[in-house]
C-alpha positions, 0 to 999 in steps of 0.5 A: 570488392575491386576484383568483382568490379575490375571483373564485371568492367571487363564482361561489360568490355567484352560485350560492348566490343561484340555488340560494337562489331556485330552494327558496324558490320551491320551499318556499314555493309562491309566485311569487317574481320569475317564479318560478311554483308549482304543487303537484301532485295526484294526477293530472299532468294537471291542471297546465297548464305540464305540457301539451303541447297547441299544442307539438312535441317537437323535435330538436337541431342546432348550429352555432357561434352557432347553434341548430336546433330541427327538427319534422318539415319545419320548423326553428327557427334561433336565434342565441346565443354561441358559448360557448352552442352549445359548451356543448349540443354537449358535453351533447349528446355527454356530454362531460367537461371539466377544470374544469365548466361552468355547466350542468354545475354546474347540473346536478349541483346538481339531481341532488343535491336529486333535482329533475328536469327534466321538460321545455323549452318554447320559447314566444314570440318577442318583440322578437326574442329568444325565450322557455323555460320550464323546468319542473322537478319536486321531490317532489311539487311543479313548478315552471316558470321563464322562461329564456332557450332556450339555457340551457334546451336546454343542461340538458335535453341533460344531463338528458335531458328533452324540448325542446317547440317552440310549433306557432304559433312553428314555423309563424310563425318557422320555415322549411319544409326538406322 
């Protein structure tokens, strides 16, 4: 019995650190660890993480393991856990398990705090690993955060936010299918 409870202080730890650093960055508006701050005015646009100039908009496929991030005749394959997959394929078809997992958590942590996703964007690929940003808006303040793509993909499915893909990563990393 004290191993469960040493376990679940320690989940609890875990979030309450991530929710803690995630409105610090929000609150405060400074960069805290990688965490940028912009706040907004009057017009959107003027936010360049908001922009979507060099960026596709791109449709989601799994296999066990495996990501696929389509633009048209191009696709995007990135390799990730299986565990990863499982959990975008239950966002992706809404489905409820008996205990909730991490994104689902997640994601009912920003619906409480009304902080919305406002989109994923998928921008580099260094040493072989790429690179998301998740940008995320609370009141009148965004904020944009590095993440890794697969837990990016797994909270916007949830959320229903756009998955944006680099046009020169597509070019470069991905492979012609039409």
């Amino acid at each position: 019995m004290k191993r469960k409870e040493s376990s679940n202080r320690k989940v609890t730890l875990v979030m309450i650190v991530v929710a803690a650093t995630f409105f610090l960055g929000m609150f405060l508006g400074n960069s805290i660890n990688g965490l940028y701050m912009y706040t907004m005015e009057n017009d959107m646009v003027k936010i360049s993480s908001l922009s979507t100039d060099g960026f596709a908009e791109a449709d989601i496929t799994i296999d066990p393991g495996l990501i696929y991030l389509t633009d048209g005749c191009r696709r995007l394959s990135m390799v990730t856990t299986t565990e990863q997959t499982t959990s975008i394929y239950s966002g992706m078809a809404g489905i409820k398990t008996t205990r909730p997992l991490v994104h689902d958590i997640m994601k009912n942590q920003f619906e409480a705090f009304d902080i919305k996703i406002i989109m994923v964007k998928i921008n580099t690929l260094e040493n072989r690993t790429y690179h998301a940003n998740l940008i995320t808006q609370y009141g009148n303040r965004v904020l944009e955060m590095d993440a890794r793509p697969s837990d990016a993909i797994a909270l916007a499915v949830r959320m229903d936010a756009p998955i944006y893909v680099s046009n020169v990563l597509m070019e470069e990393e991905g492979q012609a299918i039409c």
